[in-house]
C-alpha positions as CSV (number, residue, x, y, z in Angstrom):
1,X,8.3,37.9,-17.6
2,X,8.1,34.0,-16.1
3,X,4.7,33.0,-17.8
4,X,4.2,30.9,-14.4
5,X,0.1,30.5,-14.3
6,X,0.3,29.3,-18.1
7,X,1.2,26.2,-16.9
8,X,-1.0,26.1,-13.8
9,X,-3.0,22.9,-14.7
10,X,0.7,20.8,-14.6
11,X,1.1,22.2,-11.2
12,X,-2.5,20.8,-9.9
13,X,-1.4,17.1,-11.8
14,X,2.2,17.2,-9.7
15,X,0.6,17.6,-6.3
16,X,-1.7,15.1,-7.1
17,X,1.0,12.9,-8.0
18,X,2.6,13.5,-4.6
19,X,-1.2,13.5,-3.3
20,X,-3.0,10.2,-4.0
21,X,-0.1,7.4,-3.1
22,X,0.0,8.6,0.4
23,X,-4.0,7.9,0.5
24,X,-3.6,4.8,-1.6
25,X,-1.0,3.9,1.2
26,X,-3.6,4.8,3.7
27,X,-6.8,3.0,2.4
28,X,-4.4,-0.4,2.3
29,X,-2.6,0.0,5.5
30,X,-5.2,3.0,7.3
31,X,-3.0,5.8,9.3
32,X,0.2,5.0,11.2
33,X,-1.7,6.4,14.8
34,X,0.3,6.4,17.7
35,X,-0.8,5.7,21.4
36,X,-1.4,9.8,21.7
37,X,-3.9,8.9,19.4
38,X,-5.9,5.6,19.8
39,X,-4.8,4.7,23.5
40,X,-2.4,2.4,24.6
41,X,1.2,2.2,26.1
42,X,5.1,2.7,24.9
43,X,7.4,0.6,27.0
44,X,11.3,1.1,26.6
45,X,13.5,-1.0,27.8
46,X,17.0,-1.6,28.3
47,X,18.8,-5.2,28.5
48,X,22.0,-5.4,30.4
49,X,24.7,-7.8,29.9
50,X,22.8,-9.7,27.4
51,X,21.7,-9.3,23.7
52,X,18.4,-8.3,23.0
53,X,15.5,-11.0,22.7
54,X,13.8,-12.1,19.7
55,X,10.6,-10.0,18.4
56,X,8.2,-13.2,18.6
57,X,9.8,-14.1,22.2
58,X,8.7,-10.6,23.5
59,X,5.0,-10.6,21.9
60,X,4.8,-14.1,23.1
61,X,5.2,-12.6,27.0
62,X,3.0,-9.9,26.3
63,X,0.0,-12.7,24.6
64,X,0.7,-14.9,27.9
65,X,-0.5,-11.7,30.3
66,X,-3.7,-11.4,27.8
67,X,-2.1,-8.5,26.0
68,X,-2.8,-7.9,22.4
69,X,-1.3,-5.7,19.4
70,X,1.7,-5.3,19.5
71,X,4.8,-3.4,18.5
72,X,8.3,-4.2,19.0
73,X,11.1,-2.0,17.6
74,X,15.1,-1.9,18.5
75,X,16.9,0.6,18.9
76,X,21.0,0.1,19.5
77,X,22.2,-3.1,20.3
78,X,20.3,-2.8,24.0
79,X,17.2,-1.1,23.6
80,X,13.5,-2.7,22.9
81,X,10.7,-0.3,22.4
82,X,7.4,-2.0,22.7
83,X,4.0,-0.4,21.8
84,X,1.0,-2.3,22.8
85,X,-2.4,-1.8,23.8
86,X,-3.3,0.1,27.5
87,X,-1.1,-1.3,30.2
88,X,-1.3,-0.5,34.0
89,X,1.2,-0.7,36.3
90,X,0.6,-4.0,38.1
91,X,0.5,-5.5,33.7
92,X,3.5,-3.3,33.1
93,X,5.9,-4.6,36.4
94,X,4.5,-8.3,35.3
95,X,6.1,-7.6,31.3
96,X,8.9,-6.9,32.5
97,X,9.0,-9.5,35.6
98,X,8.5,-12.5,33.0
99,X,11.3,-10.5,30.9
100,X,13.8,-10.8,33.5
101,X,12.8,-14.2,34.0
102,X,12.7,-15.5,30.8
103,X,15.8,-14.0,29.6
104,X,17.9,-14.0,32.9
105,X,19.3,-10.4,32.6
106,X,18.2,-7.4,34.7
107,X,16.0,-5.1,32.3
108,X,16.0,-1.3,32.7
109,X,12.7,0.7,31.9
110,X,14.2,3.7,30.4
111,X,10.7,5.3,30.0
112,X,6.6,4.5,29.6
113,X,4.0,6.1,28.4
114,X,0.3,5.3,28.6
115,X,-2.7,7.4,27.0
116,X,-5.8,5.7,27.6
117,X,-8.6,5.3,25.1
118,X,-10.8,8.6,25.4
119,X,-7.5,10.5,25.9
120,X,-6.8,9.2,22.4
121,X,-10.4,10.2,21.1
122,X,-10.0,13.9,22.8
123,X,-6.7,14.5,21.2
124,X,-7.7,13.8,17.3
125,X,-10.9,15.8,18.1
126,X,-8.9,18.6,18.9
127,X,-6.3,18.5,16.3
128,X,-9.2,18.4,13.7
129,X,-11.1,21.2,15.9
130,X,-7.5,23.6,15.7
131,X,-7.1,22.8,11.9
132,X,-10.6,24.4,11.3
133,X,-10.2,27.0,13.7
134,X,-7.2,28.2,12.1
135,X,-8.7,27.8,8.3
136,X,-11.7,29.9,9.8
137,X,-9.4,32.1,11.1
138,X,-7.8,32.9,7.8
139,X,-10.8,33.3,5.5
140,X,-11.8,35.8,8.3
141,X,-8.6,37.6,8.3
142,X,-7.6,38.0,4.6
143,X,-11.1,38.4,3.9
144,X,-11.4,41.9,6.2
145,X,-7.5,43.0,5.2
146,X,-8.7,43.0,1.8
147,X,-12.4,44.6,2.1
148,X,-11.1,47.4,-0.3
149,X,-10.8,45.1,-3.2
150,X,-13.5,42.7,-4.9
151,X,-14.0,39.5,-4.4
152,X,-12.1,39.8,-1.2
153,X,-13.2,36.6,0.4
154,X,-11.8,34.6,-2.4
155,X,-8.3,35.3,-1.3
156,X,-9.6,33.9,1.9
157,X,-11.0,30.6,0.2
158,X,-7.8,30.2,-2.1
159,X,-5.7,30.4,0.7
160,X,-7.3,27.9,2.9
161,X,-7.2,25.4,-0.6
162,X,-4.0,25.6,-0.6
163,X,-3.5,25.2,3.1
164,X,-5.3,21.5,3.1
165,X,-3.3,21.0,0.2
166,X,0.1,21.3,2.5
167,X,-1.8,19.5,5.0
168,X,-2.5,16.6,2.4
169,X,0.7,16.0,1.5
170,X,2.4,16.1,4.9
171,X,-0.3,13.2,5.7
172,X,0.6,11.3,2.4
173,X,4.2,11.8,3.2
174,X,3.8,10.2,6.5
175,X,1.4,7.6,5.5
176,X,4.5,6.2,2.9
177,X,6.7,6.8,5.7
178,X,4.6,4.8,8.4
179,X,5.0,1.5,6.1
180,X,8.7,2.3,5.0
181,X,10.2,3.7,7.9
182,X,7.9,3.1,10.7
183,X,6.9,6.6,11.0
184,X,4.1,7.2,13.3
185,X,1.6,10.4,14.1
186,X,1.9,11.5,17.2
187,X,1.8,14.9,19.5
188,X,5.1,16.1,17.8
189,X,3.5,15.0,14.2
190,X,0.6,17.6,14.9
191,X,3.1,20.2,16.2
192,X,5.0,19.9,13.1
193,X,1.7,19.9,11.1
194,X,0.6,23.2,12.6
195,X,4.0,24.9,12.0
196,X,3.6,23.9,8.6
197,X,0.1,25.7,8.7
198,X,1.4,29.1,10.4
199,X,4.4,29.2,7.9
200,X,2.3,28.5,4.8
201,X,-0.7,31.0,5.1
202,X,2.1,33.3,6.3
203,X,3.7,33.2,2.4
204,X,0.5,33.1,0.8
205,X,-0.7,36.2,2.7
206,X,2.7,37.6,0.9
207,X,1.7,36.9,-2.3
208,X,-1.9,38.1,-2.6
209,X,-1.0,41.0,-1.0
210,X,1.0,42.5,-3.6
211,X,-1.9,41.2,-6.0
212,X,-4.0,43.7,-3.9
213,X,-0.6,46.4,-4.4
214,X,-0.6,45.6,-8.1
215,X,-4.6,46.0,-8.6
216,X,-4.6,49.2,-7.7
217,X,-1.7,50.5,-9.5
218,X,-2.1,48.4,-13.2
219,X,-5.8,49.2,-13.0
220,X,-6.2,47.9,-16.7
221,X,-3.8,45.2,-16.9
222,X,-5.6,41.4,-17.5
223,X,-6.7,39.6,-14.3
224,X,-4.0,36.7,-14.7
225,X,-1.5,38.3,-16.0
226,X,-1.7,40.7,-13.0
227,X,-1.3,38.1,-10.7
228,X,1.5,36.2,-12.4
229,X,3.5,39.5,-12.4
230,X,2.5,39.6,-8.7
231,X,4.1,36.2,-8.4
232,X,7.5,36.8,-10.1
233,X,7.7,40.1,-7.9
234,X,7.3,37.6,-4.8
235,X,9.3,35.2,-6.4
236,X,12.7,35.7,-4.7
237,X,11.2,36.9,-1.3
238,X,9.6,33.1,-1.1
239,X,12.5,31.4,-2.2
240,X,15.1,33.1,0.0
241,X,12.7,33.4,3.3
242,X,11.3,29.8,3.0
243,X,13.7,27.7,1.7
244,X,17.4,29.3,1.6
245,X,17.0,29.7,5.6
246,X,14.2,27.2,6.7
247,X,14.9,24.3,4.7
248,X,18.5,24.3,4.9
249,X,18.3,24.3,8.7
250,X,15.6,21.6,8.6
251,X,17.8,19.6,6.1
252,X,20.6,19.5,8.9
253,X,18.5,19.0,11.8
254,X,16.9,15.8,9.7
255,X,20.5,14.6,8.4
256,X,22.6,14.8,12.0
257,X,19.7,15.8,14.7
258,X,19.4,11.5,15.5
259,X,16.3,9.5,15.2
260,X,14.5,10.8,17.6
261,X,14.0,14.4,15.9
262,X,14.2,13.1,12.3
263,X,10.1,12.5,11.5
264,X,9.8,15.7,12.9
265,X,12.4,17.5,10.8
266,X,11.6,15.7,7.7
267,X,8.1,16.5,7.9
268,X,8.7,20.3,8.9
269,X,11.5,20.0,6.0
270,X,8.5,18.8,3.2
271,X,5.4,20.6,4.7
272,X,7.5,24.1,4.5
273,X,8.4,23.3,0.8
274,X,4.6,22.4,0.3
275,X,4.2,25.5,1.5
276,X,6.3,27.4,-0.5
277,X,5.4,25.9,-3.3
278,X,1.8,26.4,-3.1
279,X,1.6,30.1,-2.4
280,X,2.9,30.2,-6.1
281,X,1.8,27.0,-7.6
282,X,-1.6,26.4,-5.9
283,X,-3.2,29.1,-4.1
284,X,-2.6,31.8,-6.8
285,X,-3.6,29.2,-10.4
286,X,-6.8,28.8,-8.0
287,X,-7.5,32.3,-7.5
288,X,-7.2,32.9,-11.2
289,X,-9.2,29.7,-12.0
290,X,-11.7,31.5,-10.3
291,X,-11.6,34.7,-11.6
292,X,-12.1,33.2,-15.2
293,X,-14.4,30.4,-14.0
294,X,-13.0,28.1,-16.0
295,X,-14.4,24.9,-14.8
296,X,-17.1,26.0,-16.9
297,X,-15.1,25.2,-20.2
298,X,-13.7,22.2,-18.5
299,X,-15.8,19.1,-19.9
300,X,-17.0,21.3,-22.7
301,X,-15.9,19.8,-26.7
302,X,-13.6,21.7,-28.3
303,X,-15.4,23.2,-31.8
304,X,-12.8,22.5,-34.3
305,X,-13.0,18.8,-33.0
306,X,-16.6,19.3,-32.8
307,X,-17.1,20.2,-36.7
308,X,-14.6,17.7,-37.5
Protein backbone atom coordinates (compact mmCIF):
# COMPACT_ATOMS: atom_id res chain seq x y z
CA UNK A 1 0.00 0.00 0.00
CA UNK A 2 1.07 3.88 -1.02
CA UNK A 3 2.21 5.10 2.51
CA UNK A 4 0.66 8.60 1.26
CA UNK A 5 -0.07 10.50 4.89
CA UNK A 6 3.63 9.57 5.89
CA UNK A 7 4.69 12.20 4.11
CA UNK A 8 1.85 14.61 4.88
CA UNK A 9 3.92 17.45 6.38
CA UNK A 10 5.87 17.79 2.62
CA UNK A 11 2.44 18.19 1.26
CA UNK A 12 1.48 21.27 3.77
CA UNK A 13 5.31 22.89 2.79
CA UNK A 14 4.37 22.51 -1.24
CA UNK A 15 1.14 24.42 -1.01
CA UNK A 16 2.72 26.86 0.85
CA UNK A 17 5.25 27.23 -1.60
CA UNK A 18 2.57 27.77 -4.24
CA UNK A 19 0.81 29.75 -1.32
CA UNK A 20 2.81 32.69 -0.05
CA UNK A 21 4.38 34.30 -3.50
CA UNK A 22 0.96 35.04 -4.72
CA UNK A 23 0.36 37.10 -1.28
CA UNK A 24 3.84 38.40 -1.34
CA UNK A 25 2.83 39.52 -5.00
CA UNK A 26 -0.27 41.00 -3.39
CA UNK A 27 1.17 42.94 -0.35
CA UNK A 28 3.70 44.73 -3.14
CA UNK A 29 1.32 45.31 -5.94
CA UNK A 30 -2.45 44.71 -3.63
CA UNK A 31 -5.18 42.62 -5.92
CA UNK A 32 -5.44 43.02 -9.69
CA UNK A 33 -9.50 44.35 -9.03
CA UNK A 34 -11.41 44.98 -12.02
CA UNK A 35 -14.13 47.75 -12.50
CA UNK A 36 -16.84 44.83 -11.39
CA UNK A 37 -15.07 45.34 -8.32
CA UNK A 38 -13.90 48.95 -7.31
CA UNK A 39 -16.07 51.02 -9.93
CA UNK A 40 -15.05 52.48 -12.92
CA UNK A 41 -15.36 52.09 -16.84
CA UNK A 42 -13.89 49.68 -19.81
CA UNK A 43 -13.86 51.55 -23.08
CA UNK A 44 -12.92 49.52 -26.36
CA UNK A 45 -12.25 50.95 -29.17
CA UNK A 46 -11.51 50.42 -32.66
CA UNK A 47 -9.19 52.72 -34.97
CA UNK A 48 -9.91 52.62 -38.65
CA UNK A 49 -7.52 53.28 -41.37
CA UNK A 50 -4.93 54.30 -39.01
CA UNK A 51 -2.39 52.61 -36.54
CA UNK A 52 -3.14 52.67 -33.09
CA UNK A 53 -2.05 55.73 -30.83
CA UNK A 54 0.61 55.81 -28.39
CA UNK A 55 -0.27 54.67 -24.66
CA UNK A 56 0.93 58.19 -23.15
CA UNK A 57 -1.09 60.03 -26.07
CA UNK A 58 -4.33 58.26 -24.90
CA UNK A 59 -3.91 58.82 -21.00
CA UNK A 60 -2.87 62.26 -21.87
CA UNK A 61 -6.69 62.87 -23.54
CA UNK A 62 -8.13 61.18 -20.69
CA UNK A 63 -5.89 63.71 -17.88
CA UNK A 64 -7.05 66.70 -20.16
CA UNK A 65 -11.06 65.84 -19.39
CA UNK A 66 -9.94 65.56 -15.56
CA UNK A 67 -9.83 61.76 -15.73
CA UNK A 68 -7.53 59.86 -13.62
CA UNK A 69 -6.10 56.06 -13.45
CA UNK A 70 -5.76 54.66 -16.15
CA UNK A 71 -5.35 51.57 -18.13
CA UNK A 72 -4.55 51.17 -21.66
CA UNK A 73 -4.16 47.74 -23.26
CA UNK A 74 -4.01 46.58 -27.17
CA UNK A 75 -5.41 44.14 -28.57
CA UNK A 76 -4.70 43.29 -32.52
CA UNK A 77 -3.26 45.84 -34.55
CA UNK A 78 -6.75 48.10 -34.24
CA UNK A 79 -8.00 47.64 -30.96
CA UNK A 80 -7.35 49.95 -27.65
CA UNK A 81 -8.97 48.77 -24.42
CA UNK A 82 -8.97 51.50 -21.82
CA UNK A 83 -9.90 51.02 -18.12
CA UNK A 84 -10.24 54.20 -16.21
CA UNK A 85 -12.05 55.50 -13.37
CA UNK A 86 -16.25 56.04 -13.68
CA UNK A 87 -17.08 57.63 -16.89
CA UNK A 88 -20.56 58.94 -18.03
CA UNK A 89 -21.71 59.30 -21.26
CA UNK A 90 -21.38 62.97 -22.01
CA UNK A 91 -17.10 62.15 -20.48
CA UNK A 92 -17.29 59.00 -22.57
CA UNK A 93 -18.54 60.75 -26.21
CA UNK A 94 -15.89 63.73 -25.20
CA UNK A 95 -12.81 60.63 -25.04
CA UNK A 96 -13.55 59.62 -27.91
CA UNK A 97 -14.44 63.19 -29.62
CA UNK A 98 -10.82 64.48 -28.72
CA UNK A 99 -9.64 60.81 -30.05
CA UNK A 100 -11.01 61.42 -33.47
CA UNK A 101 -9.63 64.68 -33.36
CA UNK A 102 -6.45 64.23 -32.24
CA UNK A 103 -5.64 61.32 -34.30
CA UNK A 104 -7.84 62.15 -37.55
CA UNK A 105 -9.35 58.60 -38.02
CA UNK A 106 -12.92 57.68 -37.24
CA UNK A 107 -12.88 55.47 -33.95
CA UNK A 108 -15.45 52.64 -33.33
CA UNK A 109 -16.61 51.88 -29.75
CA UNK A 110 -16.86 48.26 -29.93
CA UNK A 111 -18.19 48.06 -26.27
CA UNK A 112 -18.28 49.95 -22.54
CA UNK A 113 -18.81 49.04 -19.47
CA UNK A 114 -19.34 51.19 -16.38
CA UNK A 115 -19.90 49.77 -12.66
CA UNK A 116 -20.07 52.61 -10.35
CA UNK A 117 -18.51 52.74 -6.99
CA UNK A 118 -21.16 51.07 -4.46
CA UNK A 119 -21.88 48.59 -7.37
CA UNK A 120 -18.23 47.66 -6.83
CA UNK A 121 -18.58 47.50 -2.85
CA UNK A 122 -21.93 45.22 -3.18
CA UNK A 123 -20.27 42.83 -5.55
CA UNK A 124 -17.08 41.91 -3.23
CA UNK A 125 -19.52 41.80 -0.31
CA UNK A 126 -21.38 39.27 -1.84
CA UNK A 127 -18.67 37.14 -3.24
CA UNK A 128 -17.19 37.00 0.30
CA UNK A 129 -20.93 36.50 1.71
CA UNK A 130 -21.36 33.23 -0.96
CA UNK A 131 -17.87 31.86 -0.07
CA UNK A 132 -19.01 31.59 3.69
CA UNK A 133 -22.37 30.49 2.85
CA UNK A 134 -21.13 27.66 0.92
CA UNK A 135 -18.25 26.77 3.66
CA UNK A 136 -21.24 26.90 6.26
CA UNK A 137 -23.09 24.88 4.01
CA UNK A 138 -20.62 22.09 4.03
CA UNK A 139 -19.68 21.78 7.62
CA UNK A 140 -23.56 21.55 7.97
CA UNK A 141 -23.85 18.90 5.38
CA UNK A 142 -21.00 16.42 6.00
CA UNK A 143 -21.42 17.03 9.55
CA UNK A 144 -25.37 15.48 9.55
CA UNK A 145 -24.27 12.68 6.56
CA UNK A 146 -21.82 11.50 8.94
CA UNK A 147 -23.80 11.70 12.47
CA UNK A 148 -23.24 7.85 12.73
CA UNK A 149 -19.57 8.18 13.22
CA UNK A 150 -17.44 10.26 15.88
CA UNK A 151 -16.12 13.28 15.52
CA UNK A 152 -18.43 13.80 12.65
CA UNK A 153 -18.11 17.56 12.36
CA UNK A 154 -14.41 17.28 11.82
CA UNK A 155 -14.91 15.98 8.33
CA UNK A 156 -16.88 19.14 8.04
CA UNK A 157 -13.96 21.44 9.33
CA UNK A 158 -11.26 19.54 7.30
CA UNK A 159 -13.10 19.86 4.33
CA UNK A 160 -13.74 23.55 4.52
CA UNK A 161 -9.54 23.82 5.29
CA UNK A 162 -8.92 22.49 2.41
CA UNK A 163 -11.48 24.41 0.46
CA UNK A 164 -9.80 27.97 1.42
CA UNK A 165 -6.76 26.25 0.66
CA UNK A 166 -8.03 25.88 -3.28
CA UNK A 167 -9.36 29.23 -2.85
CA UNK A 168 -5.78 30.53 -1.77
CA UNK A 169 -4.03 29.43 -4.38
CA UNK A 170 -6.40 30.35 -7.20
CA UNK A 171 -5.99 34.00 -5.66
CA UNK A 172 -2.02 33.63 -5.51
CA UNK A 173 -2.20 32.26 -8.99
CA UNK A 174 -3.96 35.33 -10.17
CA UNK A 175 -2.25 37.75 -8.12
CA UNK A 176 1.27 36.47 -10.21
CA UNK A 177 -0.73 36.59 -13.11
CA UNK A 178 -2.19 40.24 -12.64
CA UNK A 179 1.57 41.60 -12.77
CA UNK A 180 2.76 39.11 -15.50
CA UNK A 181 0.02 38.80 -17.65
CA UNK A 182 -2.34 41.53 -16.81
CA UNK A 183 -4.81 39.25 -15.36
CA UNK A 184 -7.58 40.87 -13.64
CA UNK A 185 -10.58 39.56 -11.09
CA UNK A 186 -13.56 40.15 -12.34
CA UNK A 187 -17.35 38.55 -12.44
CA UNK A 188 -16.00 35.59 -14.61
CA UNK A 189 -12.94 35.31 -11.93
CA UNK A 190 -15.60 34.65 -9.12
CA UNK A 191 -17.58 32.24 -11.43
CA UNK A 192 -14.51 30.34 -12.06
CA UNK A 193 -13.70 30.55 -8.25
CA UNK A 194 -16.99 29.02 -7.26
CA UNK A 195 -16.72 26.21 -9.74
CA UNK A 196 -13.64 25.50 -8.28
CA UNK A 197 -15.48 25.37 -4.77
CA UNK A 198 -18.48 22.97 -6.02
CA UNK A 199 -15.93 20.65 -7.81
CA UNK A 200 -13.56 20.44 -4.80
CA UNK A 201 -15.87 19.70 -1.71
CA UNK A 202 -17.52 17.48 -4.28
CA UNK A 203 -14.06 15.02 -4.26
CA UNK A 204 -13.44 15.53 -0.79
CA UNK A 205 -16.96 14.39 0.14
CA UNK A 206 -15.60 11.19 -2.01
CA UNK A 207 -12.93 10.60 0.02
CA UNK A 208 -14.17 10.77 3.63
CA UNK A 209 -16.85 8.97 2.68
CA UNK A 210 -15.26 5.76 2.16
CA UNK A 211 -13.21 6.66 5.50
CA UNK A 212 -16.78 6.42 7.02
CA UNK A 213 -17.21 2.89 4.66
CA UNK A 214 -13.87 1.73 5.93
CA UNK A 215 -14.53 2.65 9.78
CA UNK A 216 -17.10 0.47 10.06
CA UNK A 217 -15.81 -2.43 8.35
CA UNK A 218 -11.74 -2.44 9.69
CA UNK A 219 -13.14 -1.62 13.16
CA UNK A 220 -9.65 -2.27 14.68
CA UNK A 221 -7.35 -1.04 12.03
CA UNK A 222 -5.11 2.30 13.30
CA UNK A 223 -6.82 5.75 12.68
CA UNK A 224 -4.28 6.82 9.89
CA UNK A 225 -3.59 3.99 8.43
CA UNK A 226 -7.39 3.61 7.87
CA UNK A 227 -7.67 6.64 6.12
CA UNK A 228 -4.59 6.34 3.92
CA UNK A 229 -6.07 2.96 2.74
CA UNK A 230 -9.20 5.03 2.24
CA UNK A 231 -7.15 7.33 0.04
CA UNK A 232 -5.51 4.77 -2.27
CA UNK A 233 -9.03 3.15 -2.72
CA UNK A 234 -10.12 6.75 -4.01
CA UNK A 235 -7.07 7.18 -5.66
CA UNK A 236 -7.95 6.37 -9.29
CA UNK A 237 -11.63 7.61 -8.94
CA UNK A 238 -9.98 11.29 -8.35
CA UNK A 239 -7.48 11.02 -10.81
CA UNK A 240 -9.62 9.82 -13.77
CA UNK A 241 -12.97 12.03 -12.72
CA UNK A 242 -10.92 15.34 -12.01
CA UNK A 243 -8.15 15.41 -14.07
CA UNK A 244 -8.21 12.80 -17.12
CA UNK A 245 -11.66 14.57 -18.18
CA UNK A 246 -11.70 18.11 -16.57
CA UNK A 247 -8.30 19.21 -16.93
CA UNK A 248 -7.72 17.90 -20.30
CA UNK A 249 -10.74 19.88 -21.59
CA UNK A 250 -9.65 22.87 -19.59
CA UNK A 251 -6.12 22.51 -21.02
CA UNK A 252 -7.62 22.96 -24.67
CA UNK A 253 -10.12 25.50 -23.87
CA UNK A 254 -6.92 27.62 -22.27
CA UNK A 255 -4.38 26.63 -25.24
CA UNK A 256 -6.88 27.44 -28.41
CA UNK A 257 -10.25 28.96 -26.71
CA UNK A 258 -8.44 32.88 -27.52
CA UNK A 259 -7.74 35.47 -24.92
CA UNK A 260 -10.78 36.27 -24.05
CA UNK A 261 -11.63 32.74 -22.28
CA UNK A 262 -7.98 32.03 -21.34
CA UNK A 263 -7.92 33.59 -17.42
CA UNK A 264 -10.93 31.86 -17.01
CA UNK A 265 -9.72 28.47 -18.23
CA UNK A 266 -6.46 28.71 -16.67
CA UNK A 267 -7.83 29.36 -13.48
CA UNK A 268 -10.60 26.60 -13.69
CA UNK A 269 -7.61 24.42 -15.14
CA UNK A 270 -5.28 25.16 -11.60
CA UNK A 271 -8.26 25.53 -9.06
CA UNK A 272 -9.62 21.96 -10.24
CA UNK A 273 -6.04 20.46 -9.81
CA UNK A 274 -5.96 22.30 -6.26
CA UNK A 275 -8.76 20.61 -5.80
CA UNK A 276 -7.85 17.36 -6.57
CA UNK A 277 -4.93 17.53 -4.99
CA UNK A 278 -6.19 18.49 -1.75
CA UNK A 279 -8.91 16.02 -1.13
CA UNK A 280 -5.79 13.69 -0.90
CA UNK A 281 -2.97 15.90 0.08
CA UNK A 282 -4.73 18.42 2.40
CA UNK A 283 -8.03 17.72 3.72
CA UNK A 284 -7.34 14.05 4.64
CA UNK A 285 -3.22 14.73 6.47
CA UNK A 286 -5.52 17.40 8.38
CA UNK A 287 -8.14 15.13 9.46
CA UNK A 288 -5.48 12.76 10.74
CA UNK A 289 -3.44 15.57 12.29
CA UNK A 290 -6.37 15.93 14.17
CA UNK A 291 -7.18 12.71 15.18
CA UNK A 292 -3.64 12.33 16.75
CA UNK A 293 -3.42 15.95 17.83
CA UNK A 294 -0.19 16.28 16.90
CA UNK A 295 0.38 20.00 17.12
CA UNK A 296 0.85 19.01 20.60
CA UNK A 297 4.29 17.37 19.85
CA UNK A 298 5.04 20.06 17.41
CA UNK A 299 7.44 22.67 19.29
CA UNK A 300 8.19 19.99 21.87
CA UNK A 301 12.42 18.84 22.14
CA UNK A 302 13.02 15.69 21.00
CA UNK A 303 14.57 13.55 24.22
CA UNK A 304 17.47 11.91 22.69
CA UNK A 305 18.58 15.57 21.76
CA UNK A 306 17.38 16.52 24.98
CA UNK A 307 19.83 14.14 27.11
CA UNK A 308 22.42 14.80 24.67
Amino acid sequence: MFNILGKRYLYFLLSLIVIIPGFIVMAINGMPLAIDFTGGSLLEVKFANASLPSTADVVQIYNDLGITDIKVTTSGTDLLIIRSTFLDETQRAAVVDNMETKFNTTVEILKFDSVGPTIGEQVTKRAGLAIAVAALAVVLFITFAFRGIQNAFRYGICAVIAMLHDILVVISISAIGGVYFGWQVDSLFLTALLTVIGFSVQDKIVVFDRVRENSNIFRKLEFEKLVNHSIVQTLQRSINTQLMTSEFLLLALALFGGVTLREFAVILLVGLFSGTYSSIFIAAPILVVWEKREWKNWFRRNPATTSA
